[in-house]
GUDO-703085 format. One record per residue: residue number from 1; residue in one letter; x negated, y, z negated of N, C-alpha, C in turn. Coordinates in steps of 0.05 Angstrom, whole numbers. Layout:
BEGIN
  loke  lumba     nc1     nc2     nc3    cac1    cac2    cac3     cc1     cc2     cc3
   NUM      a       X       Y       Z       X       Y       Z       X       Y       Z
...
% end
This chain:
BEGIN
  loke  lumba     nc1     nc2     nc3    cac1    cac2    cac3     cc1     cc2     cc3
     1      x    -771    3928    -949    -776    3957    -945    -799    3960    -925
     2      x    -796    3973    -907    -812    3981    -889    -837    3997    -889
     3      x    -869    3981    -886    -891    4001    -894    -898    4023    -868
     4      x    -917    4028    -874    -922    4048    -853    -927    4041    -825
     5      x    -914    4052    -800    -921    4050    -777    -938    4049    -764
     6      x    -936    4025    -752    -964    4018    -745    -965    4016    -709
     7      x    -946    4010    -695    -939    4007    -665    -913    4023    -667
     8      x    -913    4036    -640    -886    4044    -619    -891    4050    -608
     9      x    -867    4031    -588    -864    4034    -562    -839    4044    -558
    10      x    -844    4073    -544    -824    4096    -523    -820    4092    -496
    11      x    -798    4072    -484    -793    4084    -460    -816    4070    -440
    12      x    -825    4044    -458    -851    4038    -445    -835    4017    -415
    13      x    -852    4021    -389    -843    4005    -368    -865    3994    -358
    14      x    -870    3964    -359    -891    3944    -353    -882    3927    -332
    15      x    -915    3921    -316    -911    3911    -292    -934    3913    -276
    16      x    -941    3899    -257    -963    3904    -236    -969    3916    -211
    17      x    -995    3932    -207    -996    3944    -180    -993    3972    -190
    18      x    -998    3986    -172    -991    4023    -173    -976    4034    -144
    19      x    -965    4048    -159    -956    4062    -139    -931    4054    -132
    20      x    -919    4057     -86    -896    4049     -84    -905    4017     -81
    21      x    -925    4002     -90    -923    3976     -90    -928    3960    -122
    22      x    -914    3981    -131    -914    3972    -159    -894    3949    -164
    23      x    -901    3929    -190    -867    3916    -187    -867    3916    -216
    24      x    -832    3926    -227    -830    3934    -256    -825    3909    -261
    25      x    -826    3897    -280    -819    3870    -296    -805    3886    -317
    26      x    -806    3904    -331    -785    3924    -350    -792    3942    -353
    27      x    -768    3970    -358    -773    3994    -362    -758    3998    -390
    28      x    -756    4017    -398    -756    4029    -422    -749    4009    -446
    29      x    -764    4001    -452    -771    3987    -473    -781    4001    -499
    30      x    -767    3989    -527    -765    4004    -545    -775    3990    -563
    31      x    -791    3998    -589    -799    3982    -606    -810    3998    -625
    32      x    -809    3988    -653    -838    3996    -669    -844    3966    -688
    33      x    -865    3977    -696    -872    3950    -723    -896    3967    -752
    34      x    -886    3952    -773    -896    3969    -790    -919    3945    -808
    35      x    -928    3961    -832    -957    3939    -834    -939    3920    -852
    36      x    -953    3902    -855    -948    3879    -873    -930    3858    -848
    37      x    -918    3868    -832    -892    3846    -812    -912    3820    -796
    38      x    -897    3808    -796    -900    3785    -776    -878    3791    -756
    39      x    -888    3788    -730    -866    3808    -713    -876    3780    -689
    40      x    -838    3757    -679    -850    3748    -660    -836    3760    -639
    41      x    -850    3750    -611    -844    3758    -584    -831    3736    -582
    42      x    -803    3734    -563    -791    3714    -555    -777    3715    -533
    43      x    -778    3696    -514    -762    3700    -490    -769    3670    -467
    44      x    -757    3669    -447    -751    3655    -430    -782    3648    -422
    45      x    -784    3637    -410    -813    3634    -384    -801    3649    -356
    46      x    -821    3676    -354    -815    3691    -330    -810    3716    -344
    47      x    -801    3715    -366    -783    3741    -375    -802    3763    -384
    48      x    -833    3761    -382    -849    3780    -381    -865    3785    -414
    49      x    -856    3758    -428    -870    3768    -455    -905    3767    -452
    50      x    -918    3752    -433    -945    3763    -430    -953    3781    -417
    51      x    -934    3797    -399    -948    3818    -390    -942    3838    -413
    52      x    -925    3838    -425    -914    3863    -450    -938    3860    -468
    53      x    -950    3832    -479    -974    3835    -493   -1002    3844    -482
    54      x   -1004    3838    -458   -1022    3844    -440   -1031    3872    -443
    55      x   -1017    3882    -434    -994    3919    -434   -1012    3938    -461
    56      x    -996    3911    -481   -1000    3933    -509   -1029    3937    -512
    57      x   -1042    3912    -499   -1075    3903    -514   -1093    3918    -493
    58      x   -1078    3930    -474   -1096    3944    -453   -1108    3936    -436
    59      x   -1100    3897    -435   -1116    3896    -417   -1108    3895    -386
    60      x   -1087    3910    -381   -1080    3913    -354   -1049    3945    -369
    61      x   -1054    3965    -347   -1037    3987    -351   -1010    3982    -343
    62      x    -997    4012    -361    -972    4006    -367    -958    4031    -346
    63      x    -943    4020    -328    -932    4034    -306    -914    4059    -306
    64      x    -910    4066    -348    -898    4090    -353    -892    4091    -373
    65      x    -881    4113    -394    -870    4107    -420    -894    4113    -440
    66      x    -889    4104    -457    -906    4119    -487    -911    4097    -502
    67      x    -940    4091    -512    -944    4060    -537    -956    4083    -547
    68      x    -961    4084    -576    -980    4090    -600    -993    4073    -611
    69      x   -1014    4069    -636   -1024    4054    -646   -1038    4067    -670
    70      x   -1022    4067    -695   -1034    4080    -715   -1033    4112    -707
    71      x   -1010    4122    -692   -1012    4146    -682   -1033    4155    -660
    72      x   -1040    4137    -649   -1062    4148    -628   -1049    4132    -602
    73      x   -1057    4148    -569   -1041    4138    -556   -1057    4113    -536
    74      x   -1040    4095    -546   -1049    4069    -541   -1065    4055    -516
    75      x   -1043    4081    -491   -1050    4081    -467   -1075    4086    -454
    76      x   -1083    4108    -477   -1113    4131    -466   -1144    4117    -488
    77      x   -1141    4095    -510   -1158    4080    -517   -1178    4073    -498
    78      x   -1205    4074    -505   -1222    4065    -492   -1228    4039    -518
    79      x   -1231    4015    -483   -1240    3995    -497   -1249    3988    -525
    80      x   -1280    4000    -538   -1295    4005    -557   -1268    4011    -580
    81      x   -1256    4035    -576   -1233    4045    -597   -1218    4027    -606
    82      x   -1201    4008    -588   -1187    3993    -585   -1185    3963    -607
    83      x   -1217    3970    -595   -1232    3938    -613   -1231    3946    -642
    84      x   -1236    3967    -656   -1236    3969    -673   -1206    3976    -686
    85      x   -1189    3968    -674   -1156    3987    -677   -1129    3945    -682
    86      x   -1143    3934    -661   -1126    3908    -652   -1142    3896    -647
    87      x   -1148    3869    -653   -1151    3840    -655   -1135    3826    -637
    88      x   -1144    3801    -610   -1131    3799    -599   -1134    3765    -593
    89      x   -1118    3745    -592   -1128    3721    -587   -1104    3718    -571
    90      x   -1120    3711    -534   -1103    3703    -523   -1102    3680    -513
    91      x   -1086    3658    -501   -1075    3628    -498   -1098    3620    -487
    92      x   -1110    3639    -460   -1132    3631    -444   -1157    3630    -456
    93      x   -1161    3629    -481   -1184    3630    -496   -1212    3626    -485
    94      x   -1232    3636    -484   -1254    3636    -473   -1275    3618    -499
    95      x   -1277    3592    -491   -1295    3577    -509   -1330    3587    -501
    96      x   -1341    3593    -530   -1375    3602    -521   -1386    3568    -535
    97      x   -1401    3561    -507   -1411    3535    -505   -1426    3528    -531
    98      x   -1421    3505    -541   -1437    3502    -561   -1446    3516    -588
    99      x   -1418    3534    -588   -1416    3553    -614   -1401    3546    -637
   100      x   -1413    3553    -652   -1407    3550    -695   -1384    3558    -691
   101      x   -1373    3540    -713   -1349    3565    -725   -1357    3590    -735
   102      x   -1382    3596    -750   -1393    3615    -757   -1400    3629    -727
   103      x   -1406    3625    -713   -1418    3640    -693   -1398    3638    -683
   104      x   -1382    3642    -678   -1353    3648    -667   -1342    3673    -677
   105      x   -1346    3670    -703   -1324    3682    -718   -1346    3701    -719
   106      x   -1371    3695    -717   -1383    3728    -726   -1387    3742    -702
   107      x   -1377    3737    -676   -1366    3760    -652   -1346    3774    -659
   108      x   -1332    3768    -675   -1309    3782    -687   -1321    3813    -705
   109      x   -1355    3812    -707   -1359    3844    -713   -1368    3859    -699
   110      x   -1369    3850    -666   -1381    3860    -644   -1371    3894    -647
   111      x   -1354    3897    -657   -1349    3922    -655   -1362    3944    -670
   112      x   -1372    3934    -689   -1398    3940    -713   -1424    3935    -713
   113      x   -1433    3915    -695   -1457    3918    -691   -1477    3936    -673
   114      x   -1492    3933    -677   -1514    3951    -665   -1518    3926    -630
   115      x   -1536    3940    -616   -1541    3935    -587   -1545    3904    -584
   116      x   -1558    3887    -601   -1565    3862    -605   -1557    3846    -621
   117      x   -1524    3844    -629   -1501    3838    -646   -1513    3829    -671
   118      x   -1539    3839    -691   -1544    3834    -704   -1528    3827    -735
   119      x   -1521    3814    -742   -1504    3813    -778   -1516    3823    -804
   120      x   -1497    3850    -805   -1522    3850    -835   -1507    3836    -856
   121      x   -1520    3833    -881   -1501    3820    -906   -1471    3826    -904
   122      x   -1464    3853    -911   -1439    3858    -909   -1422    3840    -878
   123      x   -1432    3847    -857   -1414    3825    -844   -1416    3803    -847
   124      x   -1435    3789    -855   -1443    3763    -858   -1409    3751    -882
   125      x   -1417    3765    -909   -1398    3769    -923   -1362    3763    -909
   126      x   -1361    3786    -892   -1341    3786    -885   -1329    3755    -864
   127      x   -1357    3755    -838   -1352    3721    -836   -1335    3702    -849
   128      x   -1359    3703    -872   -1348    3679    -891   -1324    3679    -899
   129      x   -1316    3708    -919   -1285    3702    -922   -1258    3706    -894
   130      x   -1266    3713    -888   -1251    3706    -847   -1239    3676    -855
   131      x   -1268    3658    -849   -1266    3636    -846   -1250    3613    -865
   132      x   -1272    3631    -897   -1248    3623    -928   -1217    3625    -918
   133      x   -1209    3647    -910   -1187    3651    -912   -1163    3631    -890
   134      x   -1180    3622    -874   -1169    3604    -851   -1165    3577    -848
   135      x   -1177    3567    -877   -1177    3549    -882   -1198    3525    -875
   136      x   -1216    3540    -854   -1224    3525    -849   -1261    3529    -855
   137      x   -1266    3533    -884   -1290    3539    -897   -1311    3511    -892
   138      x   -1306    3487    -900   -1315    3468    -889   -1322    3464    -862
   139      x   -1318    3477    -847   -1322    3470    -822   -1337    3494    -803
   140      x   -1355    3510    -831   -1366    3531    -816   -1393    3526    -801
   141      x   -1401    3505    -805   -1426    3494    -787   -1422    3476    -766
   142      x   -1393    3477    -764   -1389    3450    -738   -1385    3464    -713
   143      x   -1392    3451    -690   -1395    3458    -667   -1359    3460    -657
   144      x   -1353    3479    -643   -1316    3485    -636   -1316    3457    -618
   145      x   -1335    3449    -607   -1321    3426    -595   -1326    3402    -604
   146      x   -1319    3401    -632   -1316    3383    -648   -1293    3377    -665
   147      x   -1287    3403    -657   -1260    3416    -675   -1231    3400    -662
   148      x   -1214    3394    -678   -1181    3392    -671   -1171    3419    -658
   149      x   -1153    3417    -638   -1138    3445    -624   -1132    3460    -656
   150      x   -1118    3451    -671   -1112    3463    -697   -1129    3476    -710
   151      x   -1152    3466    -711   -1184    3488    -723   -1187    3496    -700
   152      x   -1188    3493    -687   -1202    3517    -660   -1180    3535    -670
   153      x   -1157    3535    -666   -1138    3557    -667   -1145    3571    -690
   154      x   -1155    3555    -711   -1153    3576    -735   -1180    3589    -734
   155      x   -1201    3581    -723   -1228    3589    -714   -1226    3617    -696
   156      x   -1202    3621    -684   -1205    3642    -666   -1183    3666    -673
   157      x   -1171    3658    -694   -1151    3669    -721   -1170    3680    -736
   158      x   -1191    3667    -744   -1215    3669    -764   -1230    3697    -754
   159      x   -1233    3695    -728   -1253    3715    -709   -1234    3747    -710
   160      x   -1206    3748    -703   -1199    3767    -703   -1199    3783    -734
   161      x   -1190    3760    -747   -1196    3769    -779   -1222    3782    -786
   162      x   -1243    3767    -776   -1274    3793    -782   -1272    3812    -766
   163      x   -1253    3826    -739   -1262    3842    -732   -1242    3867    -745
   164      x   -1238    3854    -769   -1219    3879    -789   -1206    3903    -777
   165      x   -1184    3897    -766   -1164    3915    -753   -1142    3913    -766
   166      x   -1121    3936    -764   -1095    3937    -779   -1075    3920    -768
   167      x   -1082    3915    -742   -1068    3892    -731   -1074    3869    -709
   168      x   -1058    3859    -711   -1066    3817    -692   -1054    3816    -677
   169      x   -1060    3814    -651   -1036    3808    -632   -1045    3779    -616
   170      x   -1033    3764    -622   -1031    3729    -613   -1023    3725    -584
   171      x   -1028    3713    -557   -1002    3701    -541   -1003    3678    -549
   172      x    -971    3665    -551    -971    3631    -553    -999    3626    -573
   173      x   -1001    3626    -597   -1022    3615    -613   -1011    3596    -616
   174      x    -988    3579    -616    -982    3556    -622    -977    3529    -601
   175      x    -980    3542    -577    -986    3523    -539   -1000    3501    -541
   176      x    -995    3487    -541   -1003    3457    -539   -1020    3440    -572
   177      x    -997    3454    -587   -1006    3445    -614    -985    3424    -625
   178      x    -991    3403    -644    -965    3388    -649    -951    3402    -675
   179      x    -929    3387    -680    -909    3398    -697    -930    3415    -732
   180      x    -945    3393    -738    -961    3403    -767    -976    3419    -763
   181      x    -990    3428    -739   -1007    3447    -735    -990    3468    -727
   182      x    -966    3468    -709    -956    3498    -706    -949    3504    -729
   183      x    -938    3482    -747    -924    3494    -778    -946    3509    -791
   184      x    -968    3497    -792   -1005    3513    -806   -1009    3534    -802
   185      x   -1011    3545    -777   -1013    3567    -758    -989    3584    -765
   186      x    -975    3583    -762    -945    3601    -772    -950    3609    -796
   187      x    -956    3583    -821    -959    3594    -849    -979    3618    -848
   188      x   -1006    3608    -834   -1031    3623    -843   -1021    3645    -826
   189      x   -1012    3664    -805   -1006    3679    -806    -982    3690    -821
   190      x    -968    3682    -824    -948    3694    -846    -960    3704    -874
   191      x    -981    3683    -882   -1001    3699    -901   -1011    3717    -896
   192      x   -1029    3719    -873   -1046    3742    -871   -1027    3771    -873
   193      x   -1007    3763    -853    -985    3785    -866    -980    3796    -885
   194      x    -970    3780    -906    -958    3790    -924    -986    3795    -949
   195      x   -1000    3777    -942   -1027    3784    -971   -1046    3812    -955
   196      x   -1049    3811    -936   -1080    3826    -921   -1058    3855    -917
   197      x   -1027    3853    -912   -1025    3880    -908   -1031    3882    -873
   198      x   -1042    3868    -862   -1037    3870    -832   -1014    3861    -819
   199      x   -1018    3874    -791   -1005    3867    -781    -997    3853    -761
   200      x    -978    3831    -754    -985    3808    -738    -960    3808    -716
   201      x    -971    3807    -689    -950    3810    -676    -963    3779    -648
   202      x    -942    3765    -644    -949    3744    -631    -922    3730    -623
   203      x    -933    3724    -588    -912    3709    -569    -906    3687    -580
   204      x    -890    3666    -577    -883    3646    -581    -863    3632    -566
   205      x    -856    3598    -562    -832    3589    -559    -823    3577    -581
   206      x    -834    3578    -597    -826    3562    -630    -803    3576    -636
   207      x    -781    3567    -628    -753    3596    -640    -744    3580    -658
   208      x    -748    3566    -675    -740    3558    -694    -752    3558    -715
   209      x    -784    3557    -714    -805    3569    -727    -802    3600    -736
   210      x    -796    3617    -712    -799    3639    -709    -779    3656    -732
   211      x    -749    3638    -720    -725    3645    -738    -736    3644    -772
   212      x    -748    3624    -784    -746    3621    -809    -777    3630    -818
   213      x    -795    3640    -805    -816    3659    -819    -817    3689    -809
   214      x    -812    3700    -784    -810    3716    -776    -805    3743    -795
   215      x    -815    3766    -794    -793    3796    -819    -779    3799    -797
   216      x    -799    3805    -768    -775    3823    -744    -781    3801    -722
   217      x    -760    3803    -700    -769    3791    -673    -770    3807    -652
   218      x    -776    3809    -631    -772    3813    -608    -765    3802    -597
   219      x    -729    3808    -585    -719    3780    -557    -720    3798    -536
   220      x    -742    3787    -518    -743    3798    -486    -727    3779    -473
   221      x    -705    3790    -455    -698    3783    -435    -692    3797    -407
   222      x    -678    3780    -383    -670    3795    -362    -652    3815    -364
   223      x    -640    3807    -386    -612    3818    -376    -606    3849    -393
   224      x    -620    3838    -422    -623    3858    -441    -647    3878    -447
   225      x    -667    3875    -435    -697    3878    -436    -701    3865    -465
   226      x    -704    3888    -487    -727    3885    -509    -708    3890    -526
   227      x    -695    3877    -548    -680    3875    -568    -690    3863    -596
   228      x    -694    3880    -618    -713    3878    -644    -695    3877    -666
   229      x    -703    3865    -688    -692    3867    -715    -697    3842    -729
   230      x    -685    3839    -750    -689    3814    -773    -676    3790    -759
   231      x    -689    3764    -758    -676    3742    -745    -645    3734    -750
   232      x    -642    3749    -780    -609    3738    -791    -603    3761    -762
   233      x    -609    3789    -766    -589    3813    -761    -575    3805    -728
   234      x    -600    3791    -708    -601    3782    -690    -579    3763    -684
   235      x    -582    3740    -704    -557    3728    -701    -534    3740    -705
   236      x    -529    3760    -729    -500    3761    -737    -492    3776    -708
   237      x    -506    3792    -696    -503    3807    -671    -491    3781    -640
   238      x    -508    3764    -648    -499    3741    -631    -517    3750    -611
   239      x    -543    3768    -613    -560    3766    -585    -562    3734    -570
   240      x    -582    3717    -597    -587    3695    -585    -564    3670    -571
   241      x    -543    3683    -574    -524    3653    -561    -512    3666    -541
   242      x    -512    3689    -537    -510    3704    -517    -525    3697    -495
   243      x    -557    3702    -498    -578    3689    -489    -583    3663    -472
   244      x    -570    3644    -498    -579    3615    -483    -549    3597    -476
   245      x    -528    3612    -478    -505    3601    -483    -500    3588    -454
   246      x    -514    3586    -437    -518    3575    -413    -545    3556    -404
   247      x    -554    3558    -429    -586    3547    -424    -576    3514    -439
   248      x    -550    3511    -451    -553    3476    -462    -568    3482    -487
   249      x    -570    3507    -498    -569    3499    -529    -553    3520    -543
   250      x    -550    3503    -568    -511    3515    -589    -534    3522    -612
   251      x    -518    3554    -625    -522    3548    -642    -509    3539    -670
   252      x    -519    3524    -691    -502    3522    -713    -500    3534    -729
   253      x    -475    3535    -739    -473    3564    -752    -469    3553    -785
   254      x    -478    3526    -788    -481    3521    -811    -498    3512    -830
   255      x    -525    3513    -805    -552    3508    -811    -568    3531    -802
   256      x    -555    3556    -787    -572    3577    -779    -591    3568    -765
   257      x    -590    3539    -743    -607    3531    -729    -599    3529    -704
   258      x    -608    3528    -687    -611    3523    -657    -606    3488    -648
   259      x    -590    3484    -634    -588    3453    -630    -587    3448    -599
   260      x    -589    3426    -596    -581    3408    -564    -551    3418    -560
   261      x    -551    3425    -544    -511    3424    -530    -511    3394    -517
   262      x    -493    3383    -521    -482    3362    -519    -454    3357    -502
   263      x    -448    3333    -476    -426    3341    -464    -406    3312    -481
   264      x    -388    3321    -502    -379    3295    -519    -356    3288    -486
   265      x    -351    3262    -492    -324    3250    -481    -316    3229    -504
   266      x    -314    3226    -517    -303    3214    -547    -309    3227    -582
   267      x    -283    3225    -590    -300    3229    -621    -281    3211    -641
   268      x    -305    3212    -661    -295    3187    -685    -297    3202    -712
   269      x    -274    3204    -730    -273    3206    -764    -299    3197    -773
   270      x    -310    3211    -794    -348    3189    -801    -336    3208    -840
   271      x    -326    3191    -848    -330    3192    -879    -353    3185    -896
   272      x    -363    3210    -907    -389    3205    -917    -413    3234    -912
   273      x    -434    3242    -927    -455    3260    -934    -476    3253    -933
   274      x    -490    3276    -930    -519    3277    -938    -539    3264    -911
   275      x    -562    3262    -916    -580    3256    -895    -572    3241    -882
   276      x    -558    3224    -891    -547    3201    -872    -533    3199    -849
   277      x    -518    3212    -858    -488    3228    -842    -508    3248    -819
   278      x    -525    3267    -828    -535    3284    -804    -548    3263    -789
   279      x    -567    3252    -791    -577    3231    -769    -552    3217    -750
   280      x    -536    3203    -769    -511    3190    -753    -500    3201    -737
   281      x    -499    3243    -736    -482    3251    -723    -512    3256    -699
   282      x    -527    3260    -702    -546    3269    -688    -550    3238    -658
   283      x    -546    3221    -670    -550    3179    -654    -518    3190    -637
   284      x    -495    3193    -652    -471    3192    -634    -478    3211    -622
   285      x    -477    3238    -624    -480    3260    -602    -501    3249    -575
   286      x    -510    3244    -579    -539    3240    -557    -520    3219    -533
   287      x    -501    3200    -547    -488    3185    -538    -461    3199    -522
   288      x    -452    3218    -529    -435    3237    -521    -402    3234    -542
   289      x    -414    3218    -568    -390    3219    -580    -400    3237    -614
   290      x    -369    3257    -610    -374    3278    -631    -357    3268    -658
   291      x    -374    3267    -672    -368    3260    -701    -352    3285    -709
   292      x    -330    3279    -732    -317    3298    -743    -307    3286    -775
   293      x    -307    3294    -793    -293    3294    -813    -264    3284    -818
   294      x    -266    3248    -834    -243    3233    -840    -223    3253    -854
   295      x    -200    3251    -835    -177    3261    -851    -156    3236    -862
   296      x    -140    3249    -881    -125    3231    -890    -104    3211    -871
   297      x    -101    3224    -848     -79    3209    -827     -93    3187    -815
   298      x    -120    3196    -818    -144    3176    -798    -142    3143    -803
   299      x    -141    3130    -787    -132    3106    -789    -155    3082    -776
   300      x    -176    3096    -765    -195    3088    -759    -225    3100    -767
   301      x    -249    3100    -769    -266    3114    -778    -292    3093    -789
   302      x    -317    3110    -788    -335    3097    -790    -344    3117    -827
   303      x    -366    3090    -841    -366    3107    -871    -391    3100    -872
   304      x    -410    3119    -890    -429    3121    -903    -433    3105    -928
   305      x    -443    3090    -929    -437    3077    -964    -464    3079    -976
   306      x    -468    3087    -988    -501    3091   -1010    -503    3065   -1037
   307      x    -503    3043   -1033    -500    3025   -1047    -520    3019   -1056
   308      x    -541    2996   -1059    -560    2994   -1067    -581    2995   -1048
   309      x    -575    2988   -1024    -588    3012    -996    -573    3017    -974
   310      x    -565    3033    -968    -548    3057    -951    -543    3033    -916
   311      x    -512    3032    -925    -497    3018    -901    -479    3033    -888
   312      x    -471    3024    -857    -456    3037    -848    -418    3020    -839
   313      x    -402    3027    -848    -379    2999    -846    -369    3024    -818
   314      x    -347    2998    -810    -324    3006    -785    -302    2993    -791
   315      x    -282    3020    -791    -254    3009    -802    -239    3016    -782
   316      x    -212    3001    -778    -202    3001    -764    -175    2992    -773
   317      x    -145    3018    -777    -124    3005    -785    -135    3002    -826
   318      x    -150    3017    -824    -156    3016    -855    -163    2996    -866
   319      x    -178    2979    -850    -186    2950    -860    -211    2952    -844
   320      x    -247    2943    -865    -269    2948    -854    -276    2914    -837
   321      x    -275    2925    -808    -278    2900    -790    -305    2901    -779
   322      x    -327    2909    -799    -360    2914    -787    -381    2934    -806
   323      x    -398    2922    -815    -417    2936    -823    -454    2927    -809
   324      x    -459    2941    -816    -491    2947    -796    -514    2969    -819
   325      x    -534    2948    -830    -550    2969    -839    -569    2990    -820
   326      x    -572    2991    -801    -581    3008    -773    -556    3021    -767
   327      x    -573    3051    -760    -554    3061    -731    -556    3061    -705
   328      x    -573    3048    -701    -577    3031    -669    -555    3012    -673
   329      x    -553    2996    -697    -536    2975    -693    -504    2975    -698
   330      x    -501    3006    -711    -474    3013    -711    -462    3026    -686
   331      x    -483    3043    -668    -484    3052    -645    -471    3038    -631
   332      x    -485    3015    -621    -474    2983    -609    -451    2984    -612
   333      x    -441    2978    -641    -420    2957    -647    -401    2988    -636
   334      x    -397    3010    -647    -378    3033    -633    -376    3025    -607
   335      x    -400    3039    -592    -390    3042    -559    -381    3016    -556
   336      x    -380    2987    -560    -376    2968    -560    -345    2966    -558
   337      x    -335    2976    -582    -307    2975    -587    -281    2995    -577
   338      x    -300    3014    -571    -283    3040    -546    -268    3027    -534
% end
């Protein structure tokens, strides 16, 4: 169920320059987002998802069209307002030399302090739980460049969180992070979402991430501009294979995941389940041969056997002429026998 509105965008058209030397990157672009969502941005490289964040956060104007923000118009914000309205962490992050996690995160009340960014208790307070909440409480006296990319990220997650706004807007928070840290980063915003009641809106290429935590997406493209809704609704629509159905990746429609496209020139019967079987098909495909499901006519075929540790046999004529505990080494013996 949908809480209260928190962003829309009318008819909005983004892009650089004024005037007749303007250049649109997209026009009427449509959107809203409401509190509690995790809302990602998704699209191609080129296809303009940083200037659309750019756009929203003010920090470069929007060449026409209508944004709101909590009902106020997003466009006519002065800076100061702003800060107190959206939280913003962008990819290019500006490191302050030789600064705390605490002193990081307590610029995050610049918008509340007086002339000489003084902290009274109450922000002090608020700091702390910022930081509690980011996981990264332990590490409120360490210098950021001591930090893993993964605490820095949550350190500057931490910062927008003290500057207590109804919403977060991320680019790429997850850019040059490895697999456990984008997964961290995804969770802890998906928390903040759903526990804090804010609202979180952030670019990404993680579309597979995106698909399975996401409430709404945004798919920007060329062709379509700005297309929104629930990641299932998206698919059943078929936006995304629409999308990439030329880019070399399929989707599966039996894992609701995104895969490699693959060009097969052979395929083999593979009798047998479970983890095993997906890896096996995953070693043949790469190879360009597509595994399919032993039928009864099949007279040749490779099997799965879960015995007292998991083998792979090769039959041939219904009689097994090869087994291999590896699938490197069943790999072999196949293309081998082609």
């Amino acid at each position: 169920m949908a809480g209260k509105e928190i962003l829309d965008i009318n008819k909005l058209c983004i892009g650089y320059g004024k005037g007749k030397r303007a250049k649109v990157v997209h026009d009427q672009l449509q959107a809203k987002m409401f509190t509690g969502e995790l809302v990602c941005l998704l699209g191609e490289n080129g296809t303009g998802k940083s200037t659309l964040i750019r756009t929203i956060c003010g920090f470069q104007p929007a060449l026409g069209g209508e944004a709101s923000l909590m009902g106020k118009d997003l466009l006519q914000l002065s800076e100061k307002e702003l800060s107190k309205m959206a939280a913003v962490v962008l990819t290019d992050r500006v490191i302050v030399p030789n600064a705390t996690v605490e002193e990081l995160v307590g610029l995050g009340r610049s918008p509340y302090t007086g002339t000489f960014g003084i902290l009274n208790d109450e922000d002090k307070d608020i700091v702390h739980t910022s930081i509690e909440k980011c996981g990264i409480l332990h590490k409120k006296k360490e210098r950021l460049s001591n930090l893993s990319d993964g605490e820095k990220q949550k350190a500057f997650i931490a910062k927008a969180l003290a500057q207590d706004t109804q919403i977060i807007i991320l680019d790429e928070p997850t850019a040059f992070l490895d697999m456990p840290a984008r997964v961290e980063i995804m969770q802890l915003l998906r928390q903040i979402a759903s526990n804090s009641g804010k609202s979180v809106l952030m670019s990404t290429h993680d579309l597979d991430l995106a698909l399975q935590m996401a409430d709404k997406l945004w798919l920007l493209s060329a062709e379509k501009g700005l297309l929104t809704g629930t990641p299932e609704d998206l698919l059943l629509r078929n936006e995304f294979q629409t999308i990439f159905q030329n880019k070399g990746i399929e989707f599966d429609n039996k894992t609701g995941l995104f895969r490699v496209g693959y060009d097969y020139n052979h395929e083999i019967p593979v009798k047998g389940h479970g983890f095993e079987y997906v890896l096996l098909r995953r070693a043949f495909a790469r190879n360009g041969i597509k595994t399919i499901r032993k039928a009864e006519k099949d007279t040749t075929w490779l099997e799965v056997c879960k015995n007292v540790s998991t083998s792979f046999k090769y039959f041939e004529n219904g009689k097994c002429v090869g087994q291999e505990k590896t699938i490197e080494n069943l790999l072999t013996l196949t293309l081998n026998n082609r």
